[in-house]
C-alpha positions in Angstrom: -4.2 -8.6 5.4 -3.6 -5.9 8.5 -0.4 -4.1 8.0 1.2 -4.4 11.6 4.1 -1.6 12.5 7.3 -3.1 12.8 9.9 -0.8 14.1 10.4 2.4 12.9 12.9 5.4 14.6 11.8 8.3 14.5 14.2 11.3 14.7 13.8 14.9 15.4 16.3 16.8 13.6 17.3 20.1 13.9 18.7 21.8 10.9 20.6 25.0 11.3 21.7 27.4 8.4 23.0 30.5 8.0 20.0 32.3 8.7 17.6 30.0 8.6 16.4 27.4 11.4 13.9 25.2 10.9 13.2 21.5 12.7 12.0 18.6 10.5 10.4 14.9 11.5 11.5 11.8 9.5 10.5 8.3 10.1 12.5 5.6 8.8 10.7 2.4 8.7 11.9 -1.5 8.5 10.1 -4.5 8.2 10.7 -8.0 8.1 13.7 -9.3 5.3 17.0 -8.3 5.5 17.3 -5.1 7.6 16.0 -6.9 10.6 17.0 -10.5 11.8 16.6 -12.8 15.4 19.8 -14.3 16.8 19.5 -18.0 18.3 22.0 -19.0 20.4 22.5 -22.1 23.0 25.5 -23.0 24.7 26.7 -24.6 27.8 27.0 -21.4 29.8 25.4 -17.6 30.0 26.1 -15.7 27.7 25.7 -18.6 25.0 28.1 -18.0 22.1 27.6 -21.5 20.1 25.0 -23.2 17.4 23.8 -19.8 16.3 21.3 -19.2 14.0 20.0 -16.3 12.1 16.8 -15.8 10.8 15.4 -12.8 8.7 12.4 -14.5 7.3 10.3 -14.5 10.3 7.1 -12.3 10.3 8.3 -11.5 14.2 11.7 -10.8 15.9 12.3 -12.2 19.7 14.8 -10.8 22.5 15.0 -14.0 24.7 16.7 -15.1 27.5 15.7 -19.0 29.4 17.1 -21.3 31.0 19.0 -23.8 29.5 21.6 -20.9 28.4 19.4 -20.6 25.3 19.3 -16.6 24.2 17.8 -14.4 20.9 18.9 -11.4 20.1 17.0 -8.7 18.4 18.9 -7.0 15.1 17.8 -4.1 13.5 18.9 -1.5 10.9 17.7 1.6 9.0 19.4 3.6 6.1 19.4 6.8 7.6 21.7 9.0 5.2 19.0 10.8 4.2 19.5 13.3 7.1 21.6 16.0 6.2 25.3 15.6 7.0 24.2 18.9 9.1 21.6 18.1 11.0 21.9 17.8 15.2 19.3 14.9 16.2 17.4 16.3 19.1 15.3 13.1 20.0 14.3 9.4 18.6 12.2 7.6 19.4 11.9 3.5 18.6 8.5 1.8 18.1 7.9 -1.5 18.4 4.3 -3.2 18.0 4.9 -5.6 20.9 2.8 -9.2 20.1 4.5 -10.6 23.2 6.2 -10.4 26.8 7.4 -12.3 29.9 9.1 -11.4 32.7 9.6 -13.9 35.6 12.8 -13.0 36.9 12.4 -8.6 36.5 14.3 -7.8 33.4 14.9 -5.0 31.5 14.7 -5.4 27.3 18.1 -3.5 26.5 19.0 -2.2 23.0 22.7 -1.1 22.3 24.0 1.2 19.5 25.8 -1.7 17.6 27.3 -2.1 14.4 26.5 -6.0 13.1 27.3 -5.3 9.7 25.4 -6.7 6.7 24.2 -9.8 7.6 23.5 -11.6 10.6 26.2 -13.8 12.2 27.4 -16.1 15.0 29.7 -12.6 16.2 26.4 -10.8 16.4 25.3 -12.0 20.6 25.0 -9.5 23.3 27.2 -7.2 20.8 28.3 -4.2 23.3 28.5 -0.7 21.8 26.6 1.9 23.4 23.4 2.0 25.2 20.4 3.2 23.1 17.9 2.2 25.9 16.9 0.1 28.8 12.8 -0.7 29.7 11.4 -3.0 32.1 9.7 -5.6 30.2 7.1 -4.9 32.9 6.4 -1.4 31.3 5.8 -2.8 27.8 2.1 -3.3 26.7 1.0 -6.3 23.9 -1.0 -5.5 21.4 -0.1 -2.0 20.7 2.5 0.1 19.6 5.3 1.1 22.4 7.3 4.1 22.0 10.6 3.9 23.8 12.6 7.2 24.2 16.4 6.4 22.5 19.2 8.4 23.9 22.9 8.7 23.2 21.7 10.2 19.7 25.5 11.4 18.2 25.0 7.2 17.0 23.0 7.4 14.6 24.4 7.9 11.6 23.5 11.1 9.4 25.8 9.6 6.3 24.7 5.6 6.2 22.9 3.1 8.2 22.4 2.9 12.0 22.3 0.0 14.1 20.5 -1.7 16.8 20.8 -5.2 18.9 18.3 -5.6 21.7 18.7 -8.4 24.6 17.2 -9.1 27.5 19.5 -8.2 30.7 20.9 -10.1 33.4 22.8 -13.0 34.4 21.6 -17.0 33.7 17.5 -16.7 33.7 15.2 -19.2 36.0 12.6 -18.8 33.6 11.9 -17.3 30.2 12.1 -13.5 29.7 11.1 -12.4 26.3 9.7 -9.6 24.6 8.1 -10.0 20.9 7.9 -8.2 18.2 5.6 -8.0 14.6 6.7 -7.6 11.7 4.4 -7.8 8.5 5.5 -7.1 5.0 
């Protein structure tokens, strides 16, 4: 079976010493199970908050928005204490083999700096926190690997795990916006 990329984050840090200055590159991978889950949510308005449903089992994750007030939210975690404690992140980068994409009503695919804890739950939606990055879904190419620029940097965390949630933007959709992503143990 062909080993698809996931989503990975890939941070540049910069390690200072007394002396000494040297940069480093680490990669910290995920893949589908229980660093990564989808939200499902449908309600009778926009932003739907009830009937949600988790999933971490899927072999792809969906950021969804249609009408109908039906919404998926993207999750996504890495254990990133193996940075030093001292280390000043210069950039990151998130890369996401995208399978899928649509885009009727011009949307950006948004992902925020969000703590959602262990496991997925209904308090997991559109989650807040702080931006991480905003794309068009226009600029986003199936069937390769995208690499999207993160910035706001000082969140990911050099001691534990960071967070992501990615949603598409907007108010109540006309059609279906969605981007896809693989994931293959």
């Amino acid at each position: 079976m062909r080993r698809l990329p996931f989503a990975f984050i890939v941070v540049f840090a910069a390690l200072l010493f007394a002396r000494a200055a040297w940069a480093t590159t680490d990669t910290f991978s995920i893949s589908a199970g229980g660093n990564d889950d989808s939200l499902h949510e449908i309600g009778g308005s926009w932003r739907p908050s009830s009937s949600p449903f988790c999933d971490s089992s899927s072999t792809s994750m969906l950021a969804n928005a249609e009408p109908g007030f039906i919404e998926d939210t993207m999750l996504m975690q890495w254990n990133t204490s193996t940075l030093p404690d001292t280390a000043t992140i210069d950039s990151a980068n998130l890369k996401l083999y995208i399978q899928g994409k649509a885009n009727p009503d011009g949307r950006n695919f948004v992902c925020n700096w969000y703590n959602w804890g262990a496991t997925c739950d209904g308090t997991d939606d559109d989650g807040g926190g702080t931006q991480a990055l905003s794309v068009s879904i226009n600029t986003l190419t199936t069937g390769i690997v995208n690499t999207l620029a993160l910035s706001n940097l000082s969140n990911i965390s050099l001691t534990s795990t960071t967070y992501l949630i990615c949603i598409i933007d907007g108010t109540a959709p006309s059609g279906q916006n969605l981007v896809q992503v693989a994931s293959f143990d």
